[in-house]
C-alpha positions as CSV (number, residue, x, y, z in Angstrom):
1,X,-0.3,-13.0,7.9
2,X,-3.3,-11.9,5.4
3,X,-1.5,-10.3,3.2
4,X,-2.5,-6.1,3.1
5,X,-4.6,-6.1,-0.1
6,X,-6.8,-8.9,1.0
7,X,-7.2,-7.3,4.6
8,X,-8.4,-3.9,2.9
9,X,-9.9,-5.2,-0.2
10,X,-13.2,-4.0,-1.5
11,X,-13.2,-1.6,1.3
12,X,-13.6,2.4,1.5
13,X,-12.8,4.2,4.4
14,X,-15.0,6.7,6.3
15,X,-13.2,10.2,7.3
16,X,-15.3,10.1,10.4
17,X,-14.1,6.8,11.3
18,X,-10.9,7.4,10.8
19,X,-10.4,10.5,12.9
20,X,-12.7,8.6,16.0
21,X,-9.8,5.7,15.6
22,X,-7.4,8.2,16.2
23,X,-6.2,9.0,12.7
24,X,-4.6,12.5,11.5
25,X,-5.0,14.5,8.7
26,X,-2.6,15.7,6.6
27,X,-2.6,17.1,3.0
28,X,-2.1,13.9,1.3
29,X,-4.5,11.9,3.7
30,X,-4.8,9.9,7.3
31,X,-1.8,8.9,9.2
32,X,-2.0,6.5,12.4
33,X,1.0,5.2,14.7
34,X,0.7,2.7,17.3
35,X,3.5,1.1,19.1
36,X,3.3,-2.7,18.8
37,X,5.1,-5.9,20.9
38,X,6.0,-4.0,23.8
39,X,7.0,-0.9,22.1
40,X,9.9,-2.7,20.1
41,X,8.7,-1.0,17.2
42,X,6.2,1.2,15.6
43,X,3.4,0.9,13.0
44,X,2.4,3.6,11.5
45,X,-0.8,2.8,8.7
46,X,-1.0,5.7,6.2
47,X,-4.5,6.3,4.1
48,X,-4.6,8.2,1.1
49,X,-7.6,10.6,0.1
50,X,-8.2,8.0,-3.3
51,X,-8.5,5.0,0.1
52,X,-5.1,3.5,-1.0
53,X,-3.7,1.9,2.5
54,X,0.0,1.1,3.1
55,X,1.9,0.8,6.4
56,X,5.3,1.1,7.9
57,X,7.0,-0.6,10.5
58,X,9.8,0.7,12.6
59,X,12.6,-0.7,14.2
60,X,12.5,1.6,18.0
61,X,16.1,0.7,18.3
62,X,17.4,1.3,15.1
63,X,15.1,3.8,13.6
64,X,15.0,1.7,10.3
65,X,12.0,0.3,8.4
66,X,11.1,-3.6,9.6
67,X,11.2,-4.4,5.9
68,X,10.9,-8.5,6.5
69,X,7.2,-7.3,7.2
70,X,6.6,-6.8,3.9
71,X,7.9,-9.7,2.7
72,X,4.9,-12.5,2.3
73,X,7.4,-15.9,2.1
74,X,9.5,-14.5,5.1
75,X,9.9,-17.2,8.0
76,X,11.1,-17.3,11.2
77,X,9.0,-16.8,14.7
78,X,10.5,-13.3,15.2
79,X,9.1,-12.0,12.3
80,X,5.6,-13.9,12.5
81,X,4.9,-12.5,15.9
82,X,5.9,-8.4,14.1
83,X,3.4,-9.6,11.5
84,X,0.8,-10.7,14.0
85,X,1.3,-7.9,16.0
86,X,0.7,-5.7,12.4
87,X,-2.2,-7.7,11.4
88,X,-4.3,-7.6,14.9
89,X,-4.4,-3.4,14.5
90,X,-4.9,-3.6,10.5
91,X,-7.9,-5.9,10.8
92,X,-9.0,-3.8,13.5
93,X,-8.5,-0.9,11.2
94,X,-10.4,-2.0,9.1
95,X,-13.5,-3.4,11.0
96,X,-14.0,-0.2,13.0
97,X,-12.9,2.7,9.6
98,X,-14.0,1.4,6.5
99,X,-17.3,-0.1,4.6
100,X,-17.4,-2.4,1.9
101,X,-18.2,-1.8,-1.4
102,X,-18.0,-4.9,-3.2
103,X,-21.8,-5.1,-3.7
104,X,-23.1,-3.2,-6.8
105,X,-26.7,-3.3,-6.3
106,X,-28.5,0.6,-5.2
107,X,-30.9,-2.5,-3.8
108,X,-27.9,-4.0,-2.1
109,X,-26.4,-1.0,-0.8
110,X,-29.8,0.3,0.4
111,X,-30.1,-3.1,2.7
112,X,-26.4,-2.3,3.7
113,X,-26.9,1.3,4.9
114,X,-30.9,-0.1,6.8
115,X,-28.7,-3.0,8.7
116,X,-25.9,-0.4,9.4
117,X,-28.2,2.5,10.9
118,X,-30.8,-0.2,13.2
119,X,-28.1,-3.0,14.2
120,X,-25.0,-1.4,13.5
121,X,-23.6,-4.5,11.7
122,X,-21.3,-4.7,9.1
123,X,-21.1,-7.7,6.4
124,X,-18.6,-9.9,7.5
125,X,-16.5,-11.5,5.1
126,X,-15.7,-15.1,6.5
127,X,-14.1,-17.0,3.4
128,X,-10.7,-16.7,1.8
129,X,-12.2,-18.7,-1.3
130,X,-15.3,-16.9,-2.0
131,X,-13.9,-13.1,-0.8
132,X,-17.3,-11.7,-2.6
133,X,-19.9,-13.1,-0.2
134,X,-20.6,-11.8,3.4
135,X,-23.0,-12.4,6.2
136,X,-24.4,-10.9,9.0
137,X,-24.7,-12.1,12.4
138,X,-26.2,-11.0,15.6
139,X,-23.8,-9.7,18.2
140,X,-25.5,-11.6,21.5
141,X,-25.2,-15.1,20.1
142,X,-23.5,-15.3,16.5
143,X,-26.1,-16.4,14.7
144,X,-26.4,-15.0,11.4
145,X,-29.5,-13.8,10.1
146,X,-28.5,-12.8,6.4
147,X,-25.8,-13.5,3.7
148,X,-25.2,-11.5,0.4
149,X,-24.1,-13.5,-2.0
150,X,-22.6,-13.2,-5.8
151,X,-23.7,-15.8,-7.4
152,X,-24.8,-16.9,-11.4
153,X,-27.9,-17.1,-12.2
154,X,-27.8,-21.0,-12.7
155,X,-27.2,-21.4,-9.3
156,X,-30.5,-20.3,-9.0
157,X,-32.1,-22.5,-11.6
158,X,-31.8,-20.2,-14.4
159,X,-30.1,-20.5,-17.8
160,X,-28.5,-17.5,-17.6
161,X,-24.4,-16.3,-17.6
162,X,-25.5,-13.3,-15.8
163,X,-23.8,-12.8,-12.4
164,X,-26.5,-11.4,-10.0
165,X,-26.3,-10.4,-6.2
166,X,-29.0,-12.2,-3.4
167,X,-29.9,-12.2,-0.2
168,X,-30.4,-15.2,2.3
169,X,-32.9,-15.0,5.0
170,X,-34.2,-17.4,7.7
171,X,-38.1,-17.2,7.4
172,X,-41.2,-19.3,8.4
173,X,-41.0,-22.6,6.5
174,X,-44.8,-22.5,5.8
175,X,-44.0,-18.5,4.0
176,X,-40.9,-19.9,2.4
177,X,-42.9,-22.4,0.1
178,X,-45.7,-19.7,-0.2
179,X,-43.0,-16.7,-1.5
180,X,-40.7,-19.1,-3.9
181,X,-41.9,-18.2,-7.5
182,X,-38.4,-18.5,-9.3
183,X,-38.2,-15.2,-10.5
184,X,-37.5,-12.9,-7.3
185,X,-37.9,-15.7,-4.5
186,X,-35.9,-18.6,-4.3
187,X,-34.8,-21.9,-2.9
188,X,-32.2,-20.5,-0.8
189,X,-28.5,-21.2,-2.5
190,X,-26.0,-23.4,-1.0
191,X,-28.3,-23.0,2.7
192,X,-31.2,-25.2,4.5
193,X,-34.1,-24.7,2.4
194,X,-36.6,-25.4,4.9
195,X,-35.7,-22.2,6.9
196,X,-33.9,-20.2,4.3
197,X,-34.9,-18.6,0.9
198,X,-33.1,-16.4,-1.3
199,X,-34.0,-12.7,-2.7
200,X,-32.9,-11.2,-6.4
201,X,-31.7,-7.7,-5.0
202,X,-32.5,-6.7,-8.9
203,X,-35.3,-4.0,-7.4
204,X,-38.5,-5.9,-8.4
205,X,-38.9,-6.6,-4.7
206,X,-39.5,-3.4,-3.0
207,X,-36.3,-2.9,-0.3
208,X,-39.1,-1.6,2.5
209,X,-40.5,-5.7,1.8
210,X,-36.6,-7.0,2.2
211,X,-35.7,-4.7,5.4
212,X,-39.2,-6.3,7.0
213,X,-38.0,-9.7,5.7
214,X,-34.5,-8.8,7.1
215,X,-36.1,-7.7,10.9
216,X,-37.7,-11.5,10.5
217,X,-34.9,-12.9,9.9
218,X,-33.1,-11.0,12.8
219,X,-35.7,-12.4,15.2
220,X,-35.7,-16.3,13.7
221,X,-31.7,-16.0,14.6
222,X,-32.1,-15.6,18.4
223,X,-35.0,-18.4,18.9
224,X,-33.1,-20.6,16.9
């Protein structure tokens, strides 16, 4: 099971969210209980007004906390299918009630909030070894049509330490190689550079010239 720091890391909940889900409020935040694997016990997530997440699983029998739950090297099939059962609603959880914030960028946030409010897409965070960099994807077929990345800025050709944050899109090869002038356009990292470039989210670029870049990109991803 992901362990419950990874699943809600980088991640703010949204008040609205949380009551829609089904969450209550209390004085000292959101509380949520759902009865899991057949009603044989009960999980109950608990959000804090400061976003801190922690759950609690109870034993319907007994009464008594599940505490093998909590316990990352526990074995044993019993306990793997209580922590599947956990970590199906606690990803869900946190798909459908909180937002991300591990990108820094107004820029980056600014692109966030436009694909939020006309595709209702999230980033996605697909990779355990790079937990910084996200994509987005079109719901009818998968394909993605972005990817914010963290990345330095050698990885980008320049001789620089600083850590910056880009944005992959699909474009029209011919408009690629016309765009790419290695200070806000670029080869696109670690992707096909025929069909891909990357863009500094520093602010040089105006975000209304990304968001049009971004509704390309949306298009590119169903033809192709």
């Amino acid at each position: 099971m992901m362990s419950l720091e990874e699943i809600f890391r980088h991640k703010t909940p949204m008040s609205d969210r949380l009551t829609a889900y089904g969450f209550v409020f209390r004085q000292n935040g959101y509380v949520f209980s759902v009865p899991i694997l057949k009603a044989s016990f009960t999980l109950t997530v608990f959000v804090s007004l400061e976003g801190v997440v922690h759950f609690q699983v109870i034993d319907s029998e007994t009464q008594e906390d599940y505490l093998p739950v909590h316990i990352a090297d526990m074995q044993g099939a019993f306990v793997g299918k209580v922590k599947e059962a956990c970590e199906e609603v606690l990803k869900d959880i946190a798909e459908k009630c909180f937002v991300s914030n591990v990108f820094k960028m107004p820029q980056t946030k600014e692109l966030i909030a436009y694909v939020r409010q006309k595709y209702g897409d999230e980033p996605e965070f697909l990779w355990q070894k790079f937990p910084d960099n996200a994509i987005w994807r079109r719901k009818d077929n998968r394909k993605w049509y972005g990817a914010l990345l963290i990345v330095p800025l050698t990885k980008l050709g320049i001789k620089s330490n600083e850590t910056v944050e880009i944005l992959n899109l699909r474009g029209d090869p011919l408009q690629i190689k016309q765009l790419i002038d290695y200070k806000t356009f670029f080869p696109a990292w670690h992707m096909n550079k025929k069909n891909w470039l990357s863009v500094l989210l520093d602010g040089t670029t105006a975000t209304e010239t990304i968001t049009n870049m971004t509704d390309k990109s949306y298009l590119l991803a169903k033809k192709q």
